[in-house]
N, C-alpha and C positions, 0 to 999 in steps of 0.2 A: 479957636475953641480949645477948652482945655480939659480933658478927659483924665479922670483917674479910676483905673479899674480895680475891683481888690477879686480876691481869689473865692470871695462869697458872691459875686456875679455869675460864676458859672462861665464853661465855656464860651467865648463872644466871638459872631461871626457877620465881618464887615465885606464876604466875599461880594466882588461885583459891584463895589463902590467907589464913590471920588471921594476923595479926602486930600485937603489944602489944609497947610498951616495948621493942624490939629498936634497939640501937644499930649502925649500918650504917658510922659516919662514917671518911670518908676514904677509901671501899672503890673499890673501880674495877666498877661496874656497868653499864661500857659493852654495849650490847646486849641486858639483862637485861629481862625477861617480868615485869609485874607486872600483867596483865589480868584485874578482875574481883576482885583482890585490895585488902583493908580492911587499910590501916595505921593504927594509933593509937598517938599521943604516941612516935614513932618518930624517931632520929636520923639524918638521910640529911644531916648538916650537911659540905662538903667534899667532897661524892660528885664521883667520876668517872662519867656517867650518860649519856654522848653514846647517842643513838637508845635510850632505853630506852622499853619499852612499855608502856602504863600506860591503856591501853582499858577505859572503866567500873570502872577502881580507883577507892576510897576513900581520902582520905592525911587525917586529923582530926587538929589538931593535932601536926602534925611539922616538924622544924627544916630546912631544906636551905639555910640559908645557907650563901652563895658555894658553892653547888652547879654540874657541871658538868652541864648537860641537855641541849643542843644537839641539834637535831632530834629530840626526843623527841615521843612519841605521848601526848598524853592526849585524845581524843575521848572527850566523855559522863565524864570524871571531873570527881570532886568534891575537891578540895585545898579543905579548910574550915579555918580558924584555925591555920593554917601561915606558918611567916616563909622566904619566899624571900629575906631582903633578898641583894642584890648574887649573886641567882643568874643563870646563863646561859641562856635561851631561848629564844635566836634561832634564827629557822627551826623552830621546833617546832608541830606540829598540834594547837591545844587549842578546836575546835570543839567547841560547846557543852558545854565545863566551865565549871564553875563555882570559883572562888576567893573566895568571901563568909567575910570575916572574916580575909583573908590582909594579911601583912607581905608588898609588894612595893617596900620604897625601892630603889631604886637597881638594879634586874633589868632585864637585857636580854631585849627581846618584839623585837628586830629583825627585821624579814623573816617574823612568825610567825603562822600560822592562827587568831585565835581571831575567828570570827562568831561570832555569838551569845552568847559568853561572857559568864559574869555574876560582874561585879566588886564587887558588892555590899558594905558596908564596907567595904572595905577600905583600905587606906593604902598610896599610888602615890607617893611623893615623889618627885621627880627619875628616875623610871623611863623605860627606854627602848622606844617603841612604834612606833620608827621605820619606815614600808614595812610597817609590821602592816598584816593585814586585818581587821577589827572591824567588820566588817556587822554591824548588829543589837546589839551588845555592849551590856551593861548596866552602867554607871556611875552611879547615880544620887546624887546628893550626895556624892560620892567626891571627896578630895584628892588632886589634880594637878598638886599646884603643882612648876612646873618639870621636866615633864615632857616627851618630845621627839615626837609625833605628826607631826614633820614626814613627808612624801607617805604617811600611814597614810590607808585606804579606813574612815573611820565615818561610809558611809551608815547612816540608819536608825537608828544607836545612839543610847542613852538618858545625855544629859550634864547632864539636870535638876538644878537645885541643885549642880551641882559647884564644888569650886577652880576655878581653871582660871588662877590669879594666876600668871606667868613661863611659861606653858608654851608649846611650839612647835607651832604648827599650816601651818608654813609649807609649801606643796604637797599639804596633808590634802585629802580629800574628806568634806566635811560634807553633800553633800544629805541630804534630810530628816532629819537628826539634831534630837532633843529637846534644847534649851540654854536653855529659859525658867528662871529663878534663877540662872542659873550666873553 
């Protein structure tokens, strides 16, 4: 299915829904409800997505490069083996989701909520984590390299065995963070 949303639809809410294979890309889903909703192998590549909601959604597998998310809500979602590369997430609330197995080169996390979050696999190249908060966050053996963590809060987070080769940690808060192998 292939869905094009324009910004004369109005807010669009697909909370609590299955969606397969549905191509989204380019739509303007600013403000749209996806709570609680499973996307699979879904095209959201190009979205306009400022403040969309996305509270204990599933996204497996979907594209959202150079997507626009700003301030968007994923609390308790799971984005698993999805390419954000060079999407926008600053400012957005992603306390404890999870992104294991995700494409983040070059996406901006400026200013963005995620404690606890688990980064698991994934691939952070040159990604922006600037003023992130990352309590607790899990990175373990994850590539960093030349990434910007300048003044980002990862007390506590997990940076075992990571890259960590060009990256900025200039004004980070590392107490108690895990760095043995890194």
């Amino acid at each position: 299915v292939t869905l094009h949303m324009s910004a004369l639809a109005g807010p669009v809410n697909f909370s609590c829904s299955v969606l397969e294979r549905v191509h989204l890309r380019g739509s303007n889903l600013d403000d749209a409800g996806f709570d609680q909703t499973r996307l699979t192998d879904c095209d959201l590549s190009h979205l306009n997505g400022a403040r969309l909601w996305a509270e204990g959604a599933v996204f497996e597998g979907c594209d959202f490069t150079q997507s626009y998310l700003r301030r968007s809500h994923f609390k308790s979602a799971r984005l698993e083996r999805c390419d954000l590369t060079q999407a926008e997430l600053a400012a957005s609330f992603a306390v404890g989701a999870s992104f294991r197995g995700c494409v983040l080169d070059r996406t901006d996390f400026d200013l963005a909520w995620l404690d606890s979050a688990d980064f698991t696999d994934t691939r952070c190249r040159e990604t922006v984590f600037r003023r992130a908060h990352m309590r607790s966050a899990k990175l373990p053996g994850v590539d960093v390299r030349g990434c910007d963590f300048a003044d980002a809060d990862l007390r506590g987070a997990d940076l075992k065995g990571a890259d960590l080769r060009e990256a900025i940690f200039a004004g980070a808060d590392l107490r108690r963070a895990a760095l043995s192998g890194a």
